[in-house]
N, C-alpha and C positions, 0 to 999 in steps of 0.2 A: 815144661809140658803140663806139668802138672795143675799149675799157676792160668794156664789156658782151659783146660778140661773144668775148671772150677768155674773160668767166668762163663763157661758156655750153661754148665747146670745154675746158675744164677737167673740166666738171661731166658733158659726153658721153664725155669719155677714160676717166674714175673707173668713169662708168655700162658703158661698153663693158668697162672691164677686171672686172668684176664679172660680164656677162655669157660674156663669155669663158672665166673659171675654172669657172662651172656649166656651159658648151655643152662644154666640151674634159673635164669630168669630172675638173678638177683640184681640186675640191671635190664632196661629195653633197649631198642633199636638207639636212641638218641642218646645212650651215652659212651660207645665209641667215638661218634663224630665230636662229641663234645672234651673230649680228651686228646683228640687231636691236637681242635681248635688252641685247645691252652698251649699243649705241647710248641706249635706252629708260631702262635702269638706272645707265648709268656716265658716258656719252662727252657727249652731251646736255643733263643736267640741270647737268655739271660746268661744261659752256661754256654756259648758260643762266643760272646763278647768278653766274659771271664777269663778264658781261658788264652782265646788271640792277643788280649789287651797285657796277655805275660808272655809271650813266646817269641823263639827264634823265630824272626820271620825268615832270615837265609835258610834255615833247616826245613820250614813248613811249607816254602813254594819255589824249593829248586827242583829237583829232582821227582820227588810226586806228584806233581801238578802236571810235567811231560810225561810222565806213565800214565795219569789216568788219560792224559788227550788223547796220547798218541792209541794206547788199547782200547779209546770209546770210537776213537774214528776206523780202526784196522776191523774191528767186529761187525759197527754197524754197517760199513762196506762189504762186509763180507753175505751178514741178510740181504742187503741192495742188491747184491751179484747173485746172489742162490733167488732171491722173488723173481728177479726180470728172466733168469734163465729157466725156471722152471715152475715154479706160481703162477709169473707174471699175474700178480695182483696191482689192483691201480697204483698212482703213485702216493695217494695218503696212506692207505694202508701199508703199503711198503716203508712209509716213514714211522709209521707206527709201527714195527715189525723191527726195524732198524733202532728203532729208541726202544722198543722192550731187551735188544740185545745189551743195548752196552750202557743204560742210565739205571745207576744205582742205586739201591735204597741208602742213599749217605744220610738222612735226616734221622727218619724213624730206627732203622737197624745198623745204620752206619753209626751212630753217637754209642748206644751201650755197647757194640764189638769193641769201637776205638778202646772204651774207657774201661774194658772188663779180658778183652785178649790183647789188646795193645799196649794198654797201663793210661793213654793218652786221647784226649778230645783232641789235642791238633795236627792228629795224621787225617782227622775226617774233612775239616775244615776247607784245604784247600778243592777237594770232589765237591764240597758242596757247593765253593764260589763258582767253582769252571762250570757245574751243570746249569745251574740256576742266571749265571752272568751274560756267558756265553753258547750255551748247548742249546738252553731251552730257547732262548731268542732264537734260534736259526728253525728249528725246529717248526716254532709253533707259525713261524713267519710260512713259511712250506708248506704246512697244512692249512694257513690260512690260504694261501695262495692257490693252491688246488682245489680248496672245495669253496669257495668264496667269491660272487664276481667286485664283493665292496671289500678291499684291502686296507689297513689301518695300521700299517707296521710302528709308526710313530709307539702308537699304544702296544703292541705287543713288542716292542723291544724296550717298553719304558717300567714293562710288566715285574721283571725281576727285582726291580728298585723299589718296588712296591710292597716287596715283600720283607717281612721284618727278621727273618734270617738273615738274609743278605746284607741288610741294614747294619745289623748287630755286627754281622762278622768284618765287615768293612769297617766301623767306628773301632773295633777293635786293632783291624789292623793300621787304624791312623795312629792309634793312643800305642800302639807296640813298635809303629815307625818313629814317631818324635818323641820317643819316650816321657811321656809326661807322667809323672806320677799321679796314680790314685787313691782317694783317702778312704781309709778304711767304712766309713759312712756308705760310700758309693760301693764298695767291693761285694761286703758281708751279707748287704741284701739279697742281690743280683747273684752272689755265689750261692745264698740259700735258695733261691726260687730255681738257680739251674742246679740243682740236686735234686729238683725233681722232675728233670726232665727225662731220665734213663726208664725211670715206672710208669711214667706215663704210656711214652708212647710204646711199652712193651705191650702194657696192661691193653693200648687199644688196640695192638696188632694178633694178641689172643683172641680178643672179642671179634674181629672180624675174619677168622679164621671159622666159626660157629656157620655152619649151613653152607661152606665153600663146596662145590663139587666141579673140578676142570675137566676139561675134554670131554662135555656134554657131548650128545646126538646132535650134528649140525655143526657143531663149532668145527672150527678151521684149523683140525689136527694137526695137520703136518707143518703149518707154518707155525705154530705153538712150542711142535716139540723142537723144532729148528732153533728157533729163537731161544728156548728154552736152554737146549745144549749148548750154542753157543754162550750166553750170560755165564753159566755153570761151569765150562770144562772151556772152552776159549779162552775167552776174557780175559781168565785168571793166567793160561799159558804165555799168551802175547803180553801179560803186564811183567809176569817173570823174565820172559828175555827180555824186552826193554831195561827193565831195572837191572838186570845181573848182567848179559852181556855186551846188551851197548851203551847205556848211561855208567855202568861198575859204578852201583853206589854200595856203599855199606849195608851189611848182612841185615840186619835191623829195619833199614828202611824198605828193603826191596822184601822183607816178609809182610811190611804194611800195605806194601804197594800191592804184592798182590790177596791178603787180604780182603784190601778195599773193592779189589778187581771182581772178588767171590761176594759181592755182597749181592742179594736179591734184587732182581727189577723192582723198581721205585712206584708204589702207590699213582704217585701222578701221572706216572704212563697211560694209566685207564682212566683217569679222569680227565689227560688232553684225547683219550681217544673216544671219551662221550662226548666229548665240549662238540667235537666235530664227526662224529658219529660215522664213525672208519675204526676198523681195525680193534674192537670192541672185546669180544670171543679172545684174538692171540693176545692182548694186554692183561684181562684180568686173570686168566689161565698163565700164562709165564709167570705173574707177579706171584702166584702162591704155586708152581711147582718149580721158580727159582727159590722160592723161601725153603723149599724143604730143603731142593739138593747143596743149597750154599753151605748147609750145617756137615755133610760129613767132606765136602768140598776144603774149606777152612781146618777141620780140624785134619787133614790128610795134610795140606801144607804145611799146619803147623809141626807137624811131625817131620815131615822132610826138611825144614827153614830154619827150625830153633833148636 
């Protein structure tokens, strides 16, 4: 417990000094996005491919990979059902409502939980192949479909592969499948540029925290805090019984699994909900009052789990 308590004040120091340099104007507007960008393109997929390119893969995509499906598809049905029966908001928005419920931040806040409460980057890796492989194709294919009469699924289900996450963590699990060894020339790089991928994107998710204020006047409260609870206080229950009573995997795994299940809606929720301009107000409002409550969320689990 103690060992968790410690990676959480780590992970608040990183977050706070990131917040600091945009509140004090020792950085402007363009250097969040620009630490993303690296995070996204450079820092991330290097320490993603490091880590897959060593790992069990029986350990890293049996059992975890059916908890986060199964608690991404139980939640966001559960917003589908609460919109139509009593929102009824159109059907983009409701997808957008349904992906702030159950798509987590595995990139930005998933990598330093894994590597600072978990001990490990490859309890994240599987959440981030199932989002990004399979989630987001279905997803963006939906809200293209709904607000779009020119459809181009080709390209949005080719999207995923485009991205150099995905890329990394897939090379990785080819080089962990055929065991091919790697020489220290190719590791030692690749392991230094992914060490610095944990500050990165801490540093940019302080800074974008600077000037946030949710549940304006106008925004669309009740779908917010809906979503909101469910991400936070669902997600996490439904990944626990999956892991503990009907997968019974090991103690260990199912604290990862749910965990993984408390981490915050995913940045990218608001930015597929500007691409198509739906559901705008409940993404970027979830994404930072799931960020706060995941923190006594996680560390409540951890208390009960370990």
């Amino acid at each position: 417990m103690i060992q968790i308590l410690t990676g959480f004040v780590v992970i608040a120091f990183v977050i706070g000094v990131g917040y600091i340099m945009r509140r004090s104007g020792f950085v402007g507007d363009e250097a969040r996005p620009l630490f993303s960008r690296t995070a996204l393109y450079v820092t991330n997929p290097a320490l993603l491919f490091t880590v897959l390119a060593k790992a069990d893969l029986h350990e890293v995509f049996s059992g975890p990979v059916v908890v986060a499906a199964g608690s991404t598809a139980v939640v966001a049905g559960l917003f589908i059902l609460l919109s139509r029966i009593f929102f009824r908001r159109d059907i983009a928005t409701t997808t957008v409502g349904a992906m702030a419920s159950g798509y987590v931040n595995a990139n930005n806040i998933g990598i330093p939980v894994a590597v600072y409460v978990l001990g490990s980057a490859t309890y994240v890796a599987p959440v981030i192949l199932l989002q990004l492989v399979v989630i987001t194709p279905v997803v963006l294919i939906v809200l293209d479909a709904a607000t779009s009469e020119r459809r181009n699924f080709l390209a949005i289900a080719s999207r995923p592969f485009r991205n150099p996450i995905t890329v990394a963590s897939l090379v990785g699990v080819l080089i962990a499948a055929t065991e091919v060894p790697l020489p220290d020339a190719v590791l030692a790089p690749l392991s230094l540029l992914g060490g610095a991928a944990v500050p990165l994107v801490l540093m940019a998710f302080g800074m974008s925290l600077h000037g946030s204020r949710p549940l304006r006047r106008g925004s669309d409260r009740v779908s917010t805090l809906v979503a909101t609870g469910i991400k936070a206080i669902v997600m996490p229950i439904v990944a626990f019984c999956l892991a503990h009573f009907v997968l019974g995997l090991a103690d260990h795994v199912v604290f990862a699994s749910v965990v993984m299940a408390a981490l915050p809606t995913a940045q990218n929720v608001f930015l597929y909900a500007g691409r198509y301009d739906r559901g705008t107000t409940i993404a970027r409002d979830t994404v930072l009052l799931s960020s706060v409550a995941s923190v006594p969320v996680i560390i409540a689990a951890s208390a009960l789990l370990t």
